[in-house]
C-alpha positions as CSV (number, residue, x, y, z in Angstrom):
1,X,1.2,-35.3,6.8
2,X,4.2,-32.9,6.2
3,X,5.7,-33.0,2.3
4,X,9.5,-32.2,1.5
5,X,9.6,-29.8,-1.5
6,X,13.2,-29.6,-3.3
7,X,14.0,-27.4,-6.1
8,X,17.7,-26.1,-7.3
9,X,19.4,-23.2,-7.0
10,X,22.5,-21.9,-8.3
11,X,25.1,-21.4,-4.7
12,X,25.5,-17.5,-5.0
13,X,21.8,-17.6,-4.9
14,X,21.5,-19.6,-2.3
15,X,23.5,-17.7,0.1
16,X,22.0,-14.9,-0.8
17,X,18.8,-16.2,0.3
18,X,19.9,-17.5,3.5
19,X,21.8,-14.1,4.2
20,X,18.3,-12.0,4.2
21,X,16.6,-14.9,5.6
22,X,18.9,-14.9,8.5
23,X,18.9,-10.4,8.8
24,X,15.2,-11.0,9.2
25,X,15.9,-13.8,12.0
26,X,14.7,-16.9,10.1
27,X,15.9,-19.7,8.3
28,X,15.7,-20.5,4.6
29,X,13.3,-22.8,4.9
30,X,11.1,-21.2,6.9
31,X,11.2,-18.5,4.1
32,X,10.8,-21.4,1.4
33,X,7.8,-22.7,3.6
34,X,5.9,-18.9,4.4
35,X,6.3,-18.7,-0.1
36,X,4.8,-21.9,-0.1
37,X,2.1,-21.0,2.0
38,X,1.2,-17.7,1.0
39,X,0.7,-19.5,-2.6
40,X,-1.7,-22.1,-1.3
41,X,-3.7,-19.1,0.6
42,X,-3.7,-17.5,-2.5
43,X,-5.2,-20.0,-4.9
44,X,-7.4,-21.3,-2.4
45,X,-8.9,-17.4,-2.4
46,X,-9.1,-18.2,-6.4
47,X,-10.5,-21.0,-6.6
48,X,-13.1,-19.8,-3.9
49,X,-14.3,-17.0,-6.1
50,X,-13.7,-19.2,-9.1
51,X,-16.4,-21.4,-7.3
52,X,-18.6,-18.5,-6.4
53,X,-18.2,-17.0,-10.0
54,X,-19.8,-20.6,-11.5
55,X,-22.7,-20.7,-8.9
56,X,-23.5,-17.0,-9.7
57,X,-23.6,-17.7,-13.6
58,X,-25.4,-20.9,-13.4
59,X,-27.9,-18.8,-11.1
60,X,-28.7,-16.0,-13.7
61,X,-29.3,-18.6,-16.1
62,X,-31.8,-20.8,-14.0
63,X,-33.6,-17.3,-14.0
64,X,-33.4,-16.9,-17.8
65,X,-34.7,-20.1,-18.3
66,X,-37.6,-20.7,-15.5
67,X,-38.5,-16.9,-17.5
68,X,-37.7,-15.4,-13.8
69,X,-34.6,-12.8,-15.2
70,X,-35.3,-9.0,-15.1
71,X,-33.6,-6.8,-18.2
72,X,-32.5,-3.5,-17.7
73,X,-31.9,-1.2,-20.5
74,X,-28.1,-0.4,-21.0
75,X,-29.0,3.1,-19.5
76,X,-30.5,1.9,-16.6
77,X,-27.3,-0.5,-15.7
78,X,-25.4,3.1,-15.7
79,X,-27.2,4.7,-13.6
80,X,-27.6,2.2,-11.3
81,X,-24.0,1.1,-11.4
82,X,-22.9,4.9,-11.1
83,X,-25.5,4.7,-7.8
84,X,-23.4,1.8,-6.4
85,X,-19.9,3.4,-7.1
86,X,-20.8,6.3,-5.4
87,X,-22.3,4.8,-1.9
88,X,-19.1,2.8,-2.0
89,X,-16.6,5.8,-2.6
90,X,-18.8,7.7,0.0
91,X,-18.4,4.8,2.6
92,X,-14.3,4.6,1.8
């Protein structure tokens, strides 16, 4: 099911808009409606990671507490981190 979304606009910038709407062969609304979407695309990327984020912590600590979690000295997380970065910049 299709929604209507209004919202107000002074006129000047509402001509505006439909001016560059219309250069790019397109109709306000259909400008209004690609924002709109673009949003929802956007948060449903954050809220996807947000979700991911929450199953990874709540992972890490079932290991911590079933005594399953691996520590790594701070120098050790360097290293290994300066490993990663570098296979990734010599794959980019």
């Amino acid at each position: 099911m299709d929604t209507r979304i209004q919202f107000r606009v002074d006129e000047e910038t509402k001509r505006l808009a439909q001016l560059m709407a219309e250069s790019q062969g397109r109709t306000l609304s259909d400008a209004c409606r690609e924002l709109t979407e673009q949003l929802a695309e956007q948060q449903r990327k954050v809220m996807t990671h947000d979700q991911w984020l929450t199953e990874q912590v709540n992972a890490a600590f079932s290991k911590l507490e079933s005594d399953q979690a691996e520590f790594v000295s701070h120098d050790e997380a360097r290293l290994e981190m300066e490993v990663r970065k570098n296979r990734i910049r010599n794959i980019g």
